[in-house]
N, C-alpha and C positions, 0 to 999 in steps of 0.2 A: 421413722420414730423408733423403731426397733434396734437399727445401728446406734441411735445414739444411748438408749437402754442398754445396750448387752456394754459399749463403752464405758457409762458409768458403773456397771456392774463389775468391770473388768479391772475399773481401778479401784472402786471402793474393799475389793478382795485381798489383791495385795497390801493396799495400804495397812489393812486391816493385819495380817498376815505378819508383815515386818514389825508392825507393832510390838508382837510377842518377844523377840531376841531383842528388841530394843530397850524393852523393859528391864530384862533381865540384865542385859549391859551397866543401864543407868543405876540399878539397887546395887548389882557388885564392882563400881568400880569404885575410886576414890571420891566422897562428895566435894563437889565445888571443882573438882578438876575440870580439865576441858572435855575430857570423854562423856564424863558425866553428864558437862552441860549440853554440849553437842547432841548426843544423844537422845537427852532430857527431854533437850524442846523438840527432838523429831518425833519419839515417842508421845508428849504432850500434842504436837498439830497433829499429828495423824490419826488422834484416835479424835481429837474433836472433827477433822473430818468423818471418819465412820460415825462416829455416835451421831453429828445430824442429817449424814443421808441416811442412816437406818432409821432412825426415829422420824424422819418427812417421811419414808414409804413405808413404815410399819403402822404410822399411827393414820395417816390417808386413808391406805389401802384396809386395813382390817379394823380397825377399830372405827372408823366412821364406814366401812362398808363403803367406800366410793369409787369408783367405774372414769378416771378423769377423761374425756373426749379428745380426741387427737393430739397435737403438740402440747396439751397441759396435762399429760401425764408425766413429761419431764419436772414438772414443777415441783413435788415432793421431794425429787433430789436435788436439785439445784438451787432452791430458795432457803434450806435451812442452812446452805454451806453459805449462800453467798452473806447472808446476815449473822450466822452465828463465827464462821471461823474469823472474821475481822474483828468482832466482838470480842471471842476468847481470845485474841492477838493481845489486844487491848488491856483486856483484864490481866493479862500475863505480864505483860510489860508493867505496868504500874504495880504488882508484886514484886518485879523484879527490881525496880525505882525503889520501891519501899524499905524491902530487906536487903537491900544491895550493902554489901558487906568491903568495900573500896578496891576488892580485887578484880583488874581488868581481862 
């Protein structure tokens, strides 16, 4: 259980990590460009991955005080990625449906 913890730890850092220059890319490059977009949405998924493994194992583990028993201490990080990032997929695309401006 520990290998697969120190695993998700290993990537929720980076991802978290790339984050930062990715942002920075997406504010200063030209909007609607492709670097932008490109960027945009990497910036965009990656930070809804960190924001819900941190938020499954911040609010678990400290804020209800819980101790999860063997294999379901992976659950705090696994369950909020696997329901919320297909979610935020979701939501993002019919933004993108909405305001889509005819340029491919």
């Amino acid at each position: 259980m520990d290998a697969i913890y120190t695993l998700l730890y290993w990537v929720h850092v980076p991802v978290a990590v790339s984050c930062i220059p990715a942002f920075w890319i997406a504010v200063l490059t030209k909007k609607g460009g492709s670097a932008h977009v490109r960027v945009g949405r990497w910036f965009a998924y990656g930070m809804m991955f960190v924001a819900l493994t941190a938020f499954g194992v911040f609010f678990v583990g400290q804020l209800l005080g819980v101790r999860l028993p063997g294999a379901w201490q992976m659950a705090p990080w696994i369950l909020p990625t696997i329901v919320g990032v297909p979610a935020m997929v979701l939501w993002i695309r019919a933004y993108e449906r909405k305001f889509e401006t005819g340029r491919s």
